[in-house]
C-alpha positions in Angstrom: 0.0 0.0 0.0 0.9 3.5 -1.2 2.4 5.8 1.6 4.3 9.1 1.6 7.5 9.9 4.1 9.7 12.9 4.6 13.0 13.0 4.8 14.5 15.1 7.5 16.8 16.8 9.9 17.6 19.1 12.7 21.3 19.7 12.9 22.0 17.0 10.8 19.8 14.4 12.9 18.4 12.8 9.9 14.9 11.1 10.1 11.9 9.9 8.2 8.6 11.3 9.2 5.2 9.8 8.5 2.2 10.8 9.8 -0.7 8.4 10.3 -4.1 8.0 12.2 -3.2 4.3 13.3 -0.9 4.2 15.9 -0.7 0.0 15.1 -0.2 0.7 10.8 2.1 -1.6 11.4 5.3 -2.7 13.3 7.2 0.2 14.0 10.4 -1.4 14.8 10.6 -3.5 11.7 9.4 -0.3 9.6 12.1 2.1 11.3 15.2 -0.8 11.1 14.7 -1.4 7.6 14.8 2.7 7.0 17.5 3.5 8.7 20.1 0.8 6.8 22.4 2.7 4.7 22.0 1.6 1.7 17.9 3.1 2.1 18.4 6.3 0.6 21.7 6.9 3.3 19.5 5.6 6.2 18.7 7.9 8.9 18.8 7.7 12.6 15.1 6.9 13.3 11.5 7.4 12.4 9.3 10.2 13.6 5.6 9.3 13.7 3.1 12.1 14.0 -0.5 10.7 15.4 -3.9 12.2 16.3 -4.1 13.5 19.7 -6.6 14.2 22.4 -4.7 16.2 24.5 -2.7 18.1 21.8 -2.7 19.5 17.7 -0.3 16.4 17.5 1.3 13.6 18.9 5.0 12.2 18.3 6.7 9.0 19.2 10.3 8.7 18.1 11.6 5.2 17.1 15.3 4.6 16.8 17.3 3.2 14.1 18.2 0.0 16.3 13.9 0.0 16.9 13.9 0.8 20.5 12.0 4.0 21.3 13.2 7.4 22.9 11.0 9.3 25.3 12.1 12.3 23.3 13.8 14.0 20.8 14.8 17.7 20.4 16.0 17.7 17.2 13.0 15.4 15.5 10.5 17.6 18.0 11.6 20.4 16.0 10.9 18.8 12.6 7.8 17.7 13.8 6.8 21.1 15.4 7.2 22.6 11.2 5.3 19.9 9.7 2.3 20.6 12.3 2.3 24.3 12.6 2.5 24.2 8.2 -0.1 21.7 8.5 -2.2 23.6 10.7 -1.4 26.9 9.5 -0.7 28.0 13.1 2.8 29.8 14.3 2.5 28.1 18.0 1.1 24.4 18.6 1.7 21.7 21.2 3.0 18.6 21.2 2.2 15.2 23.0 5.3 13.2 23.5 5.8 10.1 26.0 6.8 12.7 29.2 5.2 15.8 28.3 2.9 18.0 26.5 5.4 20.7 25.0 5.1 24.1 23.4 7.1 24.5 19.8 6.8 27.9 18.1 8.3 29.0 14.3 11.1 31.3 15.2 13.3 34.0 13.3 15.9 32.1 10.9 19.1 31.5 12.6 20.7 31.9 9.1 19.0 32.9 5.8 16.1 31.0 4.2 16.5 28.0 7.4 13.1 27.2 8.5 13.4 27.2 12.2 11.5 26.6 14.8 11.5 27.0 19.0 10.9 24.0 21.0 10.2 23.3 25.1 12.5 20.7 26.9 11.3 19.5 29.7 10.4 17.7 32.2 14.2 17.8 34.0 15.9 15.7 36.5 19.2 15.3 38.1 18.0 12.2 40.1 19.5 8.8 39.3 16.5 7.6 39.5 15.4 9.2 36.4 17.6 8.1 34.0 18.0 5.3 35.9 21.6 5.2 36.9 23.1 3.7 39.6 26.5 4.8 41.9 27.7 4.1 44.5 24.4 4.5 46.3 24.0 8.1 45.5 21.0 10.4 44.5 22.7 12.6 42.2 26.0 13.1 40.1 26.9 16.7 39.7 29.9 17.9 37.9 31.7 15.2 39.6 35.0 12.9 38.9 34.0 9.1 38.8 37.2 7.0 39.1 35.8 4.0 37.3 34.4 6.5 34.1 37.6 8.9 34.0 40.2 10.5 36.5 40.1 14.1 35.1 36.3 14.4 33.8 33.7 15.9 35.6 30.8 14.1 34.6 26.8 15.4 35.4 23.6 13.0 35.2 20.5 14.5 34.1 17.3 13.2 32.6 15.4 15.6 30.2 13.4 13.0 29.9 16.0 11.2 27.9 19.1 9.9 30.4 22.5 12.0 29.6 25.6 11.6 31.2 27.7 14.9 30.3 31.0 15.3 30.6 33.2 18.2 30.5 36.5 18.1 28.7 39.4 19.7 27.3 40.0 19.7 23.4 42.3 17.0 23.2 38.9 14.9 24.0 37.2 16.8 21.4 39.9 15.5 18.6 39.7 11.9 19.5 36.9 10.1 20.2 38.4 6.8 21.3 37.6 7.6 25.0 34.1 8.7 24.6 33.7 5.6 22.4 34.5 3.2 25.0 32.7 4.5 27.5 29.8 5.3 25.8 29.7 1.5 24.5 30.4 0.4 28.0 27.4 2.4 29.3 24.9 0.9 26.3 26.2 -2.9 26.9 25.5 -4.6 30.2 27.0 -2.6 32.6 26.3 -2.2 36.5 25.5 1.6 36.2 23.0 2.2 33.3 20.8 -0.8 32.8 19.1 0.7 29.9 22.0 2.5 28.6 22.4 6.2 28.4 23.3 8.9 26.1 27.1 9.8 26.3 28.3 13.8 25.7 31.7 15.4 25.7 30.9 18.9 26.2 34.1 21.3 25.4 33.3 25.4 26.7 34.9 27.4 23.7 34.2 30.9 24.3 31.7 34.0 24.6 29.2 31.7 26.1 29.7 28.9 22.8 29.8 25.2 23.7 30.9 22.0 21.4 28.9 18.6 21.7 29.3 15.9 20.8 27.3 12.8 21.1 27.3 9.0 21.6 23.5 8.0 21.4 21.6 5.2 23.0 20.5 2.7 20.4 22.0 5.1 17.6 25.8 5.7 18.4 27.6 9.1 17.4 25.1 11.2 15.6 25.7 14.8 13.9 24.0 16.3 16.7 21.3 15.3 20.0 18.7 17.8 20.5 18.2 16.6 24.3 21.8 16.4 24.7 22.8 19.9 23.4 19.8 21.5 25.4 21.4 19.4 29.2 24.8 20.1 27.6 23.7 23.8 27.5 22.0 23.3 31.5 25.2 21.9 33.1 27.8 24.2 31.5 25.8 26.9 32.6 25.0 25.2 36.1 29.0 25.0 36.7 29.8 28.9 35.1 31.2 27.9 31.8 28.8 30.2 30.1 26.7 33.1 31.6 24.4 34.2 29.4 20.6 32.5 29.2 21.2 32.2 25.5 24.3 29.7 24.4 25.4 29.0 21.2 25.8 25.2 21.3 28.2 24.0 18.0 27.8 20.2 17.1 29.0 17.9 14.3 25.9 18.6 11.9 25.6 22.3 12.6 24.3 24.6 15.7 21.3 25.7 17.8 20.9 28.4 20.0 19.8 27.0 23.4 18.0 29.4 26.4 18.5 27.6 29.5 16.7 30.0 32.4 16.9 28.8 36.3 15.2 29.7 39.1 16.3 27.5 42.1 15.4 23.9 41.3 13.6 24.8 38.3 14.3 24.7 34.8 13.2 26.7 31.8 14.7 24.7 29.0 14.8 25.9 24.7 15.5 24.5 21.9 16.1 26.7 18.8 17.3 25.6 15.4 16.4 24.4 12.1 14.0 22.0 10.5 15.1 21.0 6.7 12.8 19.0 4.9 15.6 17.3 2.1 13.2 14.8 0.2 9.3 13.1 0.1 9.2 9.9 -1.0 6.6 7.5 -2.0 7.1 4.0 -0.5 4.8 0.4 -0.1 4.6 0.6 3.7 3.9 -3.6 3.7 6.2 -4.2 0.8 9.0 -2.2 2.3 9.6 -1.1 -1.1 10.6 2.7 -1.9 8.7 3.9 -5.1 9.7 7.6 -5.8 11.2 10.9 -4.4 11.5 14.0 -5.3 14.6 15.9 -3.6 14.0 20.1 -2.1 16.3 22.7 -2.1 17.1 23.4 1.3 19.9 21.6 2.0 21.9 23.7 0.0 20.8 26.8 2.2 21.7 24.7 5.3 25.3 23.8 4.1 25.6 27.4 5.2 25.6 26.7 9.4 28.2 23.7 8.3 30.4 25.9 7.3 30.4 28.2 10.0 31.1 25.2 12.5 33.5 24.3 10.6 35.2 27.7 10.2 34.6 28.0 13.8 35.8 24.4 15.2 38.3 24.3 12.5 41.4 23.8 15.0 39.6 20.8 17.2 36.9 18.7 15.3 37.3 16.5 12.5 
């Protein structure tokens, strides 16, 4: 049976999106594994599927390229948040996700001709027992060295809603990988601390209030970019005075966002802002698993522009 998908991304977090009125079409985790392969149109790292809602204009679950399913998704939420608002001709709507009911909004371009588009982050938690982690017997890991992770990395465990361990580093962690690899693929195998794996950033402060993630994903591995993790990236650098201002400028592999992180005690105004590219539609048998035809946009080529800058702009410390 005929059924159209989009092709998109926020910050180079590629997805398909495919909006349907029956939440059981089919099985999601057999659709979303065989779109992600590679040799599918250069796969993608998960599915985005917009339902009906009763509490909400729309409702999104996010399945992930390995078929396990994330609580939430900044980057997807903002691709989501354009094909609702442009469906429903509306500059503001909400969204239903598996945690939360959150506000999105179109916003000012960040560069020229980049649909973009403002979304909500929340709920947030710093206790283990939200991500779940386990250490040691504590409640909370804040900015703090653990021995058996690193000897010189302060690492912070947050949940918004999606588990992140964040860790801040020096550059030299920034040009290799190999130690965020391995612990990363410790965390997401069976391991004593995260028994449903979490997602693993290296956070390195650059300067006037400008961060660089980057991220090892839960059932994903390293991605151009992790909505969730940039926005608790953006939290704890702030949290420990890295960066001052509510608005930081948070650079990734796949381009940059502009993240408003806001606090008031124990409370936490969290925003997402960057682009939503739409590259492709296609036409596909959804039971055949068979792509018919797609027809490619233009707006990648206005969104090579932010990969440029973070390239000008990382140039002496990411590959």
């Amino acid at each position: 049976m005929e059924r159209t998908l989009l092709k998109v991304h926020g910050s180079g977090n590629t997805f398909y999106l495919y909006q349907t009125n029956n939440e059981n079409e089919v099985d999601w985790t057999k659709l979303t594994t065989w779109l992600c392969q590679k040799e599918n149109n250069g796969g993608a790292d998960g599915l985005l599927l917009v339902l009906p809602s009763t509490i909400a204009d729309a409702k999104m679950r996010v399945i992930n390229a390995d078929g396990s399913e994330a609580s939430m998704c900044g980057n997807g939420l903002r691709c989501v948040a354009r094909f609702v608002c442009e469906q429903l001709e509306k500059e503001e709507a909400i969204i239903e996700t598996m945690k939360a009911n959150l506000k999105v909004r179109k916003e000012s371009p960040l560069l020229e001709d980049i649909p973009t588009y403002a979304v909500e982050i929340s709920p947030v938690s710093f206790a283990l027992s939200s991500l779940p982690m386990s250490y040691k017997g504590q409640e909370e890991i804040r900015h703090q060295i653990i021995q058996e992770f690193s000897t010189t990395i302060p690492f912070t465990a947050v949940s918004v809603p999606n588990p992140h361990l964040i860790g801040i580093v020096d550059q030299t962690y920034i040009e290799n990988n190999t130690h965020q690899k391995s612990l990363a693929e410790l965390l997401n195998g069976e391991n004593e601390y995260c028994v449903d794996g979490v997602n693993v950033s290296y956070v390195y402060p650059m300067k006037n209030d400008t961060i660089f993630v980057r991220t090892f994903e839960r059932g994903v591995g390293f991605t151009n970019a992790c909505g969730t993790a940039m926005t608790a990236s953006a939290l704890v650098s702030k949290l420990n005075g890295f960066v001052h201002n509510d608005v930081i400028t948070v650079f990734n592999p796949g381009g940059f966002v502009k993240c408003e992180v806001k606090t008031n005690g124990d409370r936490y105004e969290l925003t997402l802002i960057g682009n939503a590219t739409v590259t492709a539609e296609y036409t596909f048998d959804i039971h055949n698993l068979t792509f018919l035809n797609y027809n490619e946009t233009d707006e990648q080529k206005q969104y090579e522009k932010s990969i440029e800058l973070v390239k000008k702009e990382t140039a002496s410390f990411a590959n």
